[in-house]
Biopython code that builds the backbone (N, CA, C, O; Angstrom):
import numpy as np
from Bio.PDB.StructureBuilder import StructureBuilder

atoms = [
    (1, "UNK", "N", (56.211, 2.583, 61.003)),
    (1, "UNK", "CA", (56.691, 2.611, 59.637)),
    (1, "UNK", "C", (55.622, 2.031, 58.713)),
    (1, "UNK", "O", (54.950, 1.062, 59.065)),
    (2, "UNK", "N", (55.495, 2.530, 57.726)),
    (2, "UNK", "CA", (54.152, 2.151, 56.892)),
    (2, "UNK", "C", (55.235, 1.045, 55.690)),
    (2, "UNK", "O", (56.331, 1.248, 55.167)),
    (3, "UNK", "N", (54.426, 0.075, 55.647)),
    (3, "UNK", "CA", (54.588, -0.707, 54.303)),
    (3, "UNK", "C", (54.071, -0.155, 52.667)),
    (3, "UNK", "O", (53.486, 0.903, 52.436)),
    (4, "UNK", "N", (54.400, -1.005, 51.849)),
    (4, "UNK", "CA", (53.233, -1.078, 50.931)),
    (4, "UNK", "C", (52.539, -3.026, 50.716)),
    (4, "UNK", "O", (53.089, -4.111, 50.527)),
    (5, "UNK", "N", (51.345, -2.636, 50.857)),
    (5, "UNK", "CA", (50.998, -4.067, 50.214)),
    (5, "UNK", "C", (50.556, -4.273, 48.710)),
    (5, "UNK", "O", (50.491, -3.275, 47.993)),
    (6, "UNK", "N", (50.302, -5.310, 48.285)),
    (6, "UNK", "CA", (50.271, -5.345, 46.912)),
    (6, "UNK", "C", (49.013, -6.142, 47.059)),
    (6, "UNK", "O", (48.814, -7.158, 47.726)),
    (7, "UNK", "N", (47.941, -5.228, 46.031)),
    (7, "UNK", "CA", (46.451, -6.109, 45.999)),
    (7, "UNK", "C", (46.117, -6.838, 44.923)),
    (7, "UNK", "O", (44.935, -7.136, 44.748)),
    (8, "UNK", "N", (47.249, -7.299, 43.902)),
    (8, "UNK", "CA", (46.539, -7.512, 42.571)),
    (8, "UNK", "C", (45.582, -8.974, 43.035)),
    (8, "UNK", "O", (45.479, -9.494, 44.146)),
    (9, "UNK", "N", (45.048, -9.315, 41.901)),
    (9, "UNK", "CA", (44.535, -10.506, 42.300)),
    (9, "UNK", "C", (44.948, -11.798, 42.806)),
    (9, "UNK", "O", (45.474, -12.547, 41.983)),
    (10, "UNK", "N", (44.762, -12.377, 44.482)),
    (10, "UNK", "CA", (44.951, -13.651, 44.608)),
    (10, "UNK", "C", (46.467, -13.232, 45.368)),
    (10, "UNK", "O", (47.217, -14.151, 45.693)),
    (11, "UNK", "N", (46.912, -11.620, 45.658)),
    (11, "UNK", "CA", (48.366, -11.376, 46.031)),
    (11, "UNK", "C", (48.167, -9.904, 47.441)),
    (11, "UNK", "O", (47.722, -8.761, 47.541)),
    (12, "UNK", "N", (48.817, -10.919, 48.231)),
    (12, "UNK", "CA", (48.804, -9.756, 49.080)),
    (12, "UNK", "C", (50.142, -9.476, 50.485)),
    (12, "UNK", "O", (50.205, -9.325, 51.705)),
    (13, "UNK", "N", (51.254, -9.564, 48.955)),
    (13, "UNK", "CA", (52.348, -9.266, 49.355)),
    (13, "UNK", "C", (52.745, -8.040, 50.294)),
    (13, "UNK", "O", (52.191, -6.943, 50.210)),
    (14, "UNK", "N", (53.530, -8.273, 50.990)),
    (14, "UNK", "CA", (53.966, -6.387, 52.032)),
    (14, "UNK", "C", (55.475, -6.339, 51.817)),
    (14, "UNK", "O", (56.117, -7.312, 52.212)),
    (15, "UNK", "N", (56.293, -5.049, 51.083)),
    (15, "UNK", "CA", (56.991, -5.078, 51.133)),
    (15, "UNK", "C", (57.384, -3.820, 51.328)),
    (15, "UNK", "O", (56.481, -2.997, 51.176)),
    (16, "UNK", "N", (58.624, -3.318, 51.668)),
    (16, "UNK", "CA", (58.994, -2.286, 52.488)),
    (16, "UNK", "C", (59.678, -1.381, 51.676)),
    (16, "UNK", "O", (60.274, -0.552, 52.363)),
    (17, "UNK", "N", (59.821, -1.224, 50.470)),
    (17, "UNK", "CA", (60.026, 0.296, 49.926)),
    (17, "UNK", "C", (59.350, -0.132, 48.369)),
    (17, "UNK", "O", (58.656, -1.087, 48.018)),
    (18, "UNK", "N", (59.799, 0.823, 47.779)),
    (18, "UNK", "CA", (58.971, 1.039, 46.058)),
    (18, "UNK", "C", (59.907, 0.126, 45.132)),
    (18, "UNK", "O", (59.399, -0.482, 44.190)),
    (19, "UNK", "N", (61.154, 0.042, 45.379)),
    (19, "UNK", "CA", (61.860, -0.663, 44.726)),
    (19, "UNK", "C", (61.230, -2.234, 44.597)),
    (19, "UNK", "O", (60.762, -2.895, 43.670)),
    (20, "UNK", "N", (61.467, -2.451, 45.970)),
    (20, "UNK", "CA", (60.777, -3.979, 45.956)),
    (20, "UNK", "C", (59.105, -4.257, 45.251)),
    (20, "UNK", "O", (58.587, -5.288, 44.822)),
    (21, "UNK", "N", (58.741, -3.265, 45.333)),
    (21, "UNK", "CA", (57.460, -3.569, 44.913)),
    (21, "UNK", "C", (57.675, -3.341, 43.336)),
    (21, "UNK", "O", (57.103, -3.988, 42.459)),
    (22, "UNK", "N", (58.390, -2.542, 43.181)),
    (22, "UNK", "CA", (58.054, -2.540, 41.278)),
    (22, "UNK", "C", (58.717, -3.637, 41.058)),
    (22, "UNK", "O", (58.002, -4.108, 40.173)),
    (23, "UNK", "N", (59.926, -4.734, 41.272)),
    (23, "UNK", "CA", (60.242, -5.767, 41.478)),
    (23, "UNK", "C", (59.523, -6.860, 41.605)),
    (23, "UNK", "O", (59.640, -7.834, 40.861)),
    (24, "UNK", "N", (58.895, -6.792, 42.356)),
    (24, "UNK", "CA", (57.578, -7.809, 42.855)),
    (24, "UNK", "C", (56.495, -7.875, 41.438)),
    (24, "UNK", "O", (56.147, -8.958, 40.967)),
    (25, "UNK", "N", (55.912, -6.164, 40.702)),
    (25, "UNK", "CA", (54.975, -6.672, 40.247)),
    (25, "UNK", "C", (55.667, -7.351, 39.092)),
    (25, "UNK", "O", (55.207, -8.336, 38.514)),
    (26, "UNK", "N", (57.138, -6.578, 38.709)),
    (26, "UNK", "CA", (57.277, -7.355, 37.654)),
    (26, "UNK", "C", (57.992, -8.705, 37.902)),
    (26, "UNK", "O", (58.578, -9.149, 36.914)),
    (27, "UNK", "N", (58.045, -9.334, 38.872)),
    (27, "UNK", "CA", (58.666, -10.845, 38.638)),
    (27, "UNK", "C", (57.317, -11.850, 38.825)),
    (27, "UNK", "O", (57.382, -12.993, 38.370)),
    (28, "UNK", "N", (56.097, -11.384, 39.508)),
    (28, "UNK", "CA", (54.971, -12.001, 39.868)),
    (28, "UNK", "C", (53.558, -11.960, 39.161)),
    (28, "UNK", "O", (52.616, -12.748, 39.246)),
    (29, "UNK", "N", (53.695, -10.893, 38.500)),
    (29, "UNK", "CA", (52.326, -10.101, 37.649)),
    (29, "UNK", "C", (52.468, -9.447, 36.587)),
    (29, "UNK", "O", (51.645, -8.673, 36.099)),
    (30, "UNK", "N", (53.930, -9.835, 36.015)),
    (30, "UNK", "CA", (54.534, -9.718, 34.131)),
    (30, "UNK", "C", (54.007, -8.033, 34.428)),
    (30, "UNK", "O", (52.921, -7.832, 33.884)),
    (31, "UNK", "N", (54.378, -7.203, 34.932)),
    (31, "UNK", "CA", (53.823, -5.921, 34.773)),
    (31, "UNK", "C", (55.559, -5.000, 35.004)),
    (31, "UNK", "O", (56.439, -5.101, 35.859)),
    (32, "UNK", "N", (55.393, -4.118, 33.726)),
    (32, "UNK", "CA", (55.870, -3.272, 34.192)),
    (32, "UNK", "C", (56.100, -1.873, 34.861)),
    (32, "UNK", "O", (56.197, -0.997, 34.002)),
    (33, "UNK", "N", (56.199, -1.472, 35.971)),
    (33, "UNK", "CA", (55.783, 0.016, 36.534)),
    (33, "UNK", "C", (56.391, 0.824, 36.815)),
    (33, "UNK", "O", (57.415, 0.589, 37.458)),
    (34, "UNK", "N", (55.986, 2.368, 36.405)),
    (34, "UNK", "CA", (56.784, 3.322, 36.447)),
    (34, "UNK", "C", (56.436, 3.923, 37.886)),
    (34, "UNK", "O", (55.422, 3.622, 38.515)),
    (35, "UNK", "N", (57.140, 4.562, 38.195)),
    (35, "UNK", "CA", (56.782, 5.073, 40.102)),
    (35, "UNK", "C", (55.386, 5.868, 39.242)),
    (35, "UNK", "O", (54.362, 5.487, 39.811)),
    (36, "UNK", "N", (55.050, 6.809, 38.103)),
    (36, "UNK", "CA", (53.582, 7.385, 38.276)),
    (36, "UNK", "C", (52.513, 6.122, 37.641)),
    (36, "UNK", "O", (51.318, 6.415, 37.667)),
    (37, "UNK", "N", (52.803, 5.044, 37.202)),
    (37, "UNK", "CA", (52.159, 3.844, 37.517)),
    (37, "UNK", "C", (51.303, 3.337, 39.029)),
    (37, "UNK", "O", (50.137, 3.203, 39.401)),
    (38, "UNK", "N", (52.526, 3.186, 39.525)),
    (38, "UNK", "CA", (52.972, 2.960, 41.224)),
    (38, "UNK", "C", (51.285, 4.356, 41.808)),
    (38, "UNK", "O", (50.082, 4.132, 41.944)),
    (39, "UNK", "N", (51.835, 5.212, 41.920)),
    (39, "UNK", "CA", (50.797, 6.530, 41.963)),
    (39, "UNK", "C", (49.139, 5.664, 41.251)),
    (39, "UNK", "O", (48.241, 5.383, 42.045)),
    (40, "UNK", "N", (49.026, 5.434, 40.124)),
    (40, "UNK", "CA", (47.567, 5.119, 39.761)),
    (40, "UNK", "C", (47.302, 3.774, 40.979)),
    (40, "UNK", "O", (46.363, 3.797, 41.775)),
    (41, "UNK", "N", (48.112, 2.894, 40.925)),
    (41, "UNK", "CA", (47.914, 1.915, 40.955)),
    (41, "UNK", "C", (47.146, 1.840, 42.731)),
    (41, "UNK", "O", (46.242, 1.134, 43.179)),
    (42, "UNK", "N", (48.230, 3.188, 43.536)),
    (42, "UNK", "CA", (47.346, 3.513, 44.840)),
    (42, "UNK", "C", (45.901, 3.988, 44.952)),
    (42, "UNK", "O", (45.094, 3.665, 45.824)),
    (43, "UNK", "N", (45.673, 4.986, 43.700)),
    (43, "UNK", "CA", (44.722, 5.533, 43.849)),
    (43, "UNK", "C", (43.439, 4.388, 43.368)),
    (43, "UNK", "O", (42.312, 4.287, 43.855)),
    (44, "UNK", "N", (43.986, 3.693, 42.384)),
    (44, "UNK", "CA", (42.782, 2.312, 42.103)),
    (44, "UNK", "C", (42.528, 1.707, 43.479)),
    (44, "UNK", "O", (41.405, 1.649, 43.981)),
    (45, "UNK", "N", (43.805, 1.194, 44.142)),
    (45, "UNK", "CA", (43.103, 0.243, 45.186)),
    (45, "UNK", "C", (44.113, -0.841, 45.225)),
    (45, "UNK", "O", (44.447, -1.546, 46.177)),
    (46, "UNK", "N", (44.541, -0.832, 43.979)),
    (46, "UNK", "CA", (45.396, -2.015, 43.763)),
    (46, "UNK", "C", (46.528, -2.381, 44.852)),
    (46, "UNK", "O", (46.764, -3.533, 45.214)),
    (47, "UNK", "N", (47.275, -1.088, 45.381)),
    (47, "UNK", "CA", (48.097, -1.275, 46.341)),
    (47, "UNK", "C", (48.160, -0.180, 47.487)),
    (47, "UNK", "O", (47.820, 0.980, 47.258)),
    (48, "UNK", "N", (48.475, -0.471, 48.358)),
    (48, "UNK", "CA", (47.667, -0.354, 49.662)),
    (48, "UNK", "C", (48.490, 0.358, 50.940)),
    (48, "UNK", "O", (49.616, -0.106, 51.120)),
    (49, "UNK", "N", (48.213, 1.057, 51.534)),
    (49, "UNK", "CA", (49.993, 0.896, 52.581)),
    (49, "UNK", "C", (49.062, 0.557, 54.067)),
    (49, "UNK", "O", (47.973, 0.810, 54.583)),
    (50, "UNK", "N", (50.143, -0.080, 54.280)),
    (50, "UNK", "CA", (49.629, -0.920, 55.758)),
    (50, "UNK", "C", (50.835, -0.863, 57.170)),
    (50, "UNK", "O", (51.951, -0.425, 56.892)),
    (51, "UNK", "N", (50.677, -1.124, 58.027)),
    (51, "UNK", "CA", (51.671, -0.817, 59.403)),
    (51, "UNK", "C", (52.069, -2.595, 59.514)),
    (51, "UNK", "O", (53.064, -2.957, 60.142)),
    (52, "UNK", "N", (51.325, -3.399, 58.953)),
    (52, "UNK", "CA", (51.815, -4.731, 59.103)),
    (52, "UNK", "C", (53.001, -5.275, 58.778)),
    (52, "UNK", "O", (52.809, -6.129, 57.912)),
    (53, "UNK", "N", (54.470, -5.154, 59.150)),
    (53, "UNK", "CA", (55.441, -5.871, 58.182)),
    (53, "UNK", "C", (55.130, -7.058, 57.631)),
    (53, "UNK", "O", (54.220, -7.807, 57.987)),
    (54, "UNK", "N", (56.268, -7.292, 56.340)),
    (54, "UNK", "CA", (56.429, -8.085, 55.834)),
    (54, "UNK", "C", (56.678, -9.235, 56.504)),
    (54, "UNK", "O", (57.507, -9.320, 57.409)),
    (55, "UNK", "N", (55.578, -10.693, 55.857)),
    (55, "UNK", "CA", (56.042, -12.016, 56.238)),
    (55, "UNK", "C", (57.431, -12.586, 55.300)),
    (55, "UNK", "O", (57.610, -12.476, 54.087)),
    (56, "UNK", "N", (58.353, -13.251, 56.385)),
    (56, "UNK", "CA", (59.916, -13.356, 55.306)),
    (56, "UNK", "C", (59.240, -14.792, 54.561)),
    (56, "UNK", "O", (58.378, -15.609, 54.884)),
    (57, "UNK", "N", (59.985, -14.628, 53.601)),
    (57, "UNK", "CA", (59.410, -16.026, 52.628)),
    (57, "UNK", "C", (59.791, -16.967, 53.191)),
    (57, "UNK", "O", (60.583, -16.761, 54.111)),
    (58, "UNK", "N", (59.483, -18.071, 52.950)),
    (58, "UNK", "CA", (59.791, -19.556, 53.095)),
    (58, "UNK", "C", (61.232, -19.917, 52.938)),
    (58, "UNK", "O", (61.819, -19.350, 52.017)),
    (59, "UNK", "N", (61.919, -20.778, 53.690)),
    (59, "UNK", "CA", (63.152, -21.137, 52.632)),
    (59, "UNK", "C", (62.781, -21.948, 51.885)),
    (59, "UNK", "O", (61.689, -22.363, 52.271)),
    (60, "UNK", "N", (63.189, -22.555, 50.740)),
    (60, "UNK", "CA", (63.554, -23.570, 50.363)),
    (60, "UNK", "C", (64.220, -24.741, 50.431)),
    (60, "UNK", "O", (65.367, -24.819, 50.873)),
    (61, "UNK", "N", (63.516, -25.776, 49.976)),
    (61, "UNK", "CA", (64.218, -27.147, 50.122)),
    (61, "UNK", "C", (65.510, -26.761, 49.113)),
    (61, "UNK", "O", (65.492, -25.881, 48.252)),
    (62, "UNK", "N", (66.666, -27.672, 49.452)),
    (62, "UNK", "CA", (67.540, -27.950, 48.061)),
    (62, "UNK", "C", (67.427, -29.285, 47.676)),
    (62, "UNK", "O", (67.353, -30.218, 48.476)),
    (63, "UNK", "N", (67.409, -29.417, 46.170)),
    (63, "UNK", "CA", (67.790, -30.679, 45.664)),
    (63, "UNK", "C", (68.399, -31.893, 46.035)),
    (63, "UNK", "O", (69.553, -31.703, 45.653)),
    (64, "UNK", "N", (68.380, -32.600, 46.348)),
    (64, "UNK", "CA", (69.288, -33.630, 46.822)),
    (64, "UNK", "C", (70.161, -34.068, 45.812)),
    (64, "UNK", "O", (69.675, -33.612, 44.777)),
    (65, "UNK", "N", (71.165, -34.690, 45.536)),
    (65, "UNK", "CA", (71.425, -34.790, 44.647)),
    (65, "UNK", "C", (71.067, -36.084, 44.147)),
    (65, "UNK", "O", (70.553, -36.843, 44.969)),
    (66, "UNK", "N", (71.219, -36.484, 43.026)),
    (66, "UNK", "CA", (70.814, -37.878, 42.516)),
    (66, "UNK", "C", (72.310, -39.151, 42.868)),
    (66, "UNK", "O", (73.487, -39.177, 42.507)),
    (67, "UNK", "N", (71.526, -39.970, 43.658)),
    (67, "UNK", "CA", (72.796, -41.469, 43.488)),
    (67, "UNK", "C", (72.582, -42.139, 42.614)),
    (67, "UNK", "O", (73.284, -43.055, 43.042)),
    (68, "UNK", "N", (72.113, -42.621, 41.472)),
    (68, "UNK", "CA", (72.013, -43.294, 40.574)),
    (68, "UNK", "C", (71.770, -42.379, 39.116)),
    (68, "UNK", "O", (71.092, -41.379, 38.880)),
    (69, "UNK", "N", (72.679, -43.242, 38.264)),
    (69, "UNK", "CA", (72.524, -42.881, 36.933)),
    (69, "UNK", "C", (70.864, -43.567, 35.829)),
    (69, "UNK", "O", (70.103, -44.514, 36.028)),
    (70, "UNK", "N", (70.912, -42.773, 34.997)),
    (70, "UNK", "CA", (69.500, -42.646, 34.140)),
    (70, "UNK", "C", (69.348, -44.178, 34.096)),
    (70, "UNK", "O", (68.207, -44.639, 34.105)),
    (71, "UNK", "N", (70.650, -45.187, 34.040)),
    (71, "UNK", "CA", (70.217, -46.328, 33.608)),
    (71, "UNK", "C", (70.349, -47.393, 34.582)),
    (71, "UNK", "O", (70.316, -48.601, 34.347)),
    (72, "UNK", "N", (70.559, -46.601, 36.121)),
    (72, "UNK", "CA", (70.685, -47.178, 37.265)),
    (72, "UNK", "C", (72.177, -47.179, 37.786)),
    (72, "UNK", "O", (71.893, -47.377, 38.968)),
    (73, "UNK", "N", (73.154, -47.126, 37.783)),
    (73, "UNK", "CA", (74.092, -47.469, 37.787)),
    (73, "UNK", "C", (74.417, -46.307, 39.285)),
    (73, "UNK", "O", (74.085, -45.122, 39.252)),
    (74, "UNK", "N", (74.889, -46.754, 40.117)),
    (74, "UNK", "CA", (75.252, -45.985, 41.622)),
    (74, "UNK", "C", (76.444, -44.971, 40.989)),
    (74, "UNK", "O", (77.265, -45.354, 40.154)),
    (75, "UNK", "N", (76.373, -43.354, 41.647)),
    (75, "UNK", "CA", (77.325, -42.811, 42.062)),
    (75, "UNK", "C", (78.572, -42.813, 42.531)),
    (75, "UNK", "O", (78.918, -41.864, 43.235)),
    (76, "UNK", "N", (79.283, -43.627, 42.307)),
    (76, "UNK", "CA", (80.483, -43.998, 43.071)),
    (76, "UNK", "C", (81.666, -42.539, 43.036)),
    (76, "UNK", "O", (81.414, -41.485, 42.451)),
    (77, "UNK", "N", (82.798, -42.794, 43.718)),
    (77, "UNK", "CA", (83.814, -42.354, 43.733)),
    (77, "UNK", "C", (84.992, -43.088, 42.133)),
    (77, "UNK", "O", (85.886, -42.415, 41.621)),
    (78, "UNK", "N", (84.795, -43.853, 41.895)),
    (78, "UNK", "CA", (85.131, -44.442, 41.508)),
    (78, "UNK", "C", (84.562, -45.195, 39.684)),
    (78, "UNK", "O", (85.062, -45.795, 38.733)),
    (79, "UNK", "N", (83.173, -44.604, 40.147)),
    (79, "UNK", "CA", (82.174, -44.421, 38.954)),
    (79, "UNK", "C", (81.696, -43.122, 38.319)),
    (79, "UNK", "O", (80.738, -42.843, 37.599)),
    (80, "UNK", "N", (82.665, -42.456, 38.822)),
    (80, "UNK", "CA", (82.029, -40.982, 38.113)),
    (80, "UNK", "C", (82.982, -40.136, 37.652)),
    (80, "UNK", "O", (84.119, -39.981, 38.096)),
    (81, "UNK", "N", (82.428, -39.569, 36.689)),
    (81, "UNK", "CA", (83.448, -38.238, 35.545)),
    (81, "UNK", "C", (82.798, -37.054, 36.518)),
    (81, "UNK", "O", (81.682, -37.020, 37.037)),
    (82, "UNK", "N", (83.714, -36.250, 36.571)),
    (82, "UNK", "CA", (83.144, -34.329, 36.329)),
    (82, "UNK", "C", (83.445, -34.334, 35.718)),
    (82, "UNK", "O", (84.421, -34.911, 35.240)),
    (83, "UNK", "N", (82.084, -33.034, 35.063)),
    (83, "UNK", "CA", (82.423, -32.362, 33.557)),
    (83, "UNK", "C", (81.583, -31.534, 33.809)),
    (83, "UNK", "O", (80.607, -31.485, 34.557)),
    (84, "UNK", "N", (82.290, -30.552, 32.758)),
    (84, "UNK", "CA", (81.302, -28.908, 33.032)),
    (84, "UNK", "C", (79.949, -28.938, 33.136)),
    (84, "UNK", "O", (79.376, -28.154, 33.893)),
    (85, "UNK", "N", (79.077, -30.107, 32.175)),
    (85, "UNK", "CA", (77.755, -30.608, 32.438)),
    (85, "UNK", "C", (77.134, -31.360, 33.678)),
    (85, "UNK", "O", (75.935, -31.479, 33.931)),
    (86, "UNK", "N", (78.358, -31.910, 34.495)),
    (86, "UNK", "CA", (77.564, -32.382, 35.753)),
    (86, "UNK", "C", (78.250, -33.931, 36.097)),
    (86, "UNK", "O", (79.474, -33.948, 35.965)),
    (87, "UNK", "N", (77.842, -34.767, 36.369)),
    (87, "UNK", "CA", (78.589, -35.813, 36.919)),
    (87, "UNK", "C", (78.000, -36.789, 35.762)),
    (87, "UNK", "O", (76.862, -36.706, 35.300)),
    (88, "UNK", "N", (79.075, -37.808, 35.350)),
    (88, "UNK", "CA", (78.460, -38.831, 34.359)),
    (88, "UNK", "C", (79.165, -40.386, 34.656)),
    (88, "UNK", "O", (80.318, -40.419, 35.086)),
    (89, "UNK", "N", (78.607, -41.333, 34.470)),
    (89, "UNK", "CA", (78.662, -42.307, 34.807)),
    (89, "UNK", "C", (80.107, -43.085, 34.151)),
    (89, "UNK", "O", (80.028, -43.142, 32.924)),
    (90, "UNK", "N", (80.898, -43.457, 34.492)),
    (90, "UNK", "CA", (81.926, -44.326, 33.736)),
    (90, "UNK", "C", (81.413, -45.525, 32.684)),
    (90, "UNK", "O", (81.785, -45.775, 31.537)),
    (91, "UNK", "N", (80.430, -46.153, 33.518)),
    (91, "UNK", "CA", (79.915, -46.935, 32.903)),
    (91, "UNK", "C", (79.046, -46.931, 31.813)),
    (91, "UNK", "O", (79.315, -47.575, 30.800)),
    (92, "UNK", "N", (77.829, -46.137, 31.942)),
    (92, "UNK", "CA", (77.413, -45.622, 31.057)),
    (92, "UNK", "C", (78.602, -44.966, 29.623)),
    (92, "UNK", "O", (78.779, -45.308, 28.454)),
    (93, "UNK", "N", (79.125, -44.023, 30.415)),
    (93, "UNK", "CA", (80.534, -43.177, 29.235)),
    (93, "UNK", "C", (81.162, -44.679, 28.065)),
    (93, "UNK", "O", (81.381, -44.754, 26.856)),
    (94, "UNK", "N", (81.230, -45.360, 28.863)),
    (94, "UNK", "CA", (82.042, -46.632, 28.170)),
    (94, "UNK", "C", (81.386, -47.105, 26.868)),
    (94, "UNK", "O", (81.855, -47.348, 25.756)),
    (95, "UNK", "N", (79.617, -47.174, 27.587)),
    (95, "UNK", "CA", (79.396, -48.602, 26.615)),
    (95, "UNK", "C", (78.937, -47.306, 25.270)),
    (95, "UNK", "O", (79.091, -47.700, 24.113)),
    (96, "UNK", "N", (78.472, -46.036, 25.442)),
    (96, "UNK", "CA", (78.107, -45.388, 24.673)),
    (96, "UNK", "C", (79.468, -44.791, 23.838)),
    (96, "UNK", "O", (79.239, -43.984, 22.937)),
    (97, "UNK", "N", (80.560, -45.086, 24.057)),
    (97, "UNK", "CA", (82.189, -44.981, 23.379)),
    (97, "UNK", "C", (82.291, -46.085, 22.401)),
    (97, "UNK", "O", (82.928, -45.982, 21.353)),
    (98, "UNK", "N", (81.494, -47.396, 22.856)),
    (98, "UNK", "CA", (81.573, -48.564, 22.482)),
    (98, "UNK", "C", (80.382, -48.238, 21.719)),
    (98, "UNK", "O", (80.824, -48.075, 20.581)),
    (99, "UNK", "N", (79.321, -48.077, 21.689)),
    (99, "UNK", "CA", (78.659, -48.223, 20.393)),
    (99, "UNK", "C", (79.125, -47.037, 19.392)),
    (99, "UNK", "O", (79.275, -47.464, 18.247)),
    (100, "UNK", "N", (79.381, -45.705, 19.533)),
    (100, "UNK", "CA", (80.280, -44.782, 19.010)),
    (100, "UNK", "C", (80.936, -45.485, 18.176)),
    (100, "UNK", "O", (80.556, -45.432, 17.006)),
    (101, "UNK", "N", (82.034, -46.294, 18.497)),
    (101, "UNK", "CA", (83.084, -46.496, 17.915)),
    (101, "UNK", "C", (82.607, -48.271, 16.714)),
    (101, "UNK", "O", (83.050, -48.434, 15.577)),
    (102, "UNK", "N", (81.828, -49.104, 17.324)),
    (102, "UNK", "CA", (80.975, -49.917, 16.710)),
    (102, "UNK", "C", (79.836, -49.810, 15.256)),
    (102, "UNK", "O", (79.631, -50.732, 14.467)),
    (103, "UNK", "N", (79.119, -48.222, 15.196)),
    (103, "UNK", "CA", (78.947, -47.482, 14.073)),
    (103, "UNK", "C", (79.679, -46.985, 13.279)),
    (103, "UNK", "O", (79.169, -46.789, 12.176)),
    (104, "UNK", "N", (81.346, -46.512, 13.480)),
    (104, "UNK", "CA", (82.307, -46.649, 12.632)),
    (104, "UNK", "C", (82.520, -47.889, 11.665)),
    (104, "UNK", "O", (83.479, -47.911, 10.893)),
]
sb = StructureBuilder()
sb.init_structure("model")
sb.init_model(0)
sb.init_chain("A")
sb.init_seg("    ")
for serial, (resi, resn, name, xyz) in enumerate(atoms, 1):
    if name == "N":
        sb.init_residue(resn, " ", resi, " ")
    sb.init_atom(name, np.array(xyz, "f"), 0.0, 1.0, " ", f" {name:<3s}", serial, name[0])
structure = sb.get_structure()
């Protein structure tokens, strides 16, 4: 089964149909391509077809999440709001209610 590889500069991606590759150039090389693009782009050099499959990407790490708040204050069960924005500190929430209400 033949691949295509991708030669732009510094890239030498292999991916296994045209879809992925017009995908590829445009999420990696701001390019957009039409399949008779695709066509020049063989005949330049730029992309390539090869019998080598594709290497699968890397996974990724995930985030850990954070135990402490911006101003130190631990994660608790017991110390924390949900809210559509994310987890927030009770403590923190308080004293910033308290100066809130202190500028009144």
């Amino acid at each position: 089964m033949e691949y295509l590889q991708c030669m732009f500069v510094n890239c030498t991606k292999t991916v296994a149909n045209v879809e992925y590759l017009q995908a590829h150039i445009l999420k990696k090389h701001n390019r957009f391509s039409h399949l008779g693009e695709l066509d020049y782009f063989v005949e330049q050099g730029t992309i390539k077809f090869t019998n080598t499959p594709p290497i699968q990407d890397k996974p990724r790490a995930k985030h850990k999440l954070r135990t402490k708040c911006m101003k130190g204050h631990k994660f608790t069960i017991k110390n924390t709001y949900m809210t559509k924005q994310g987890r927030l500190c009770r403590i923190c929430s308080i004293a910033r209610a308290k100066r809130h209400y202190d500028k009144r």
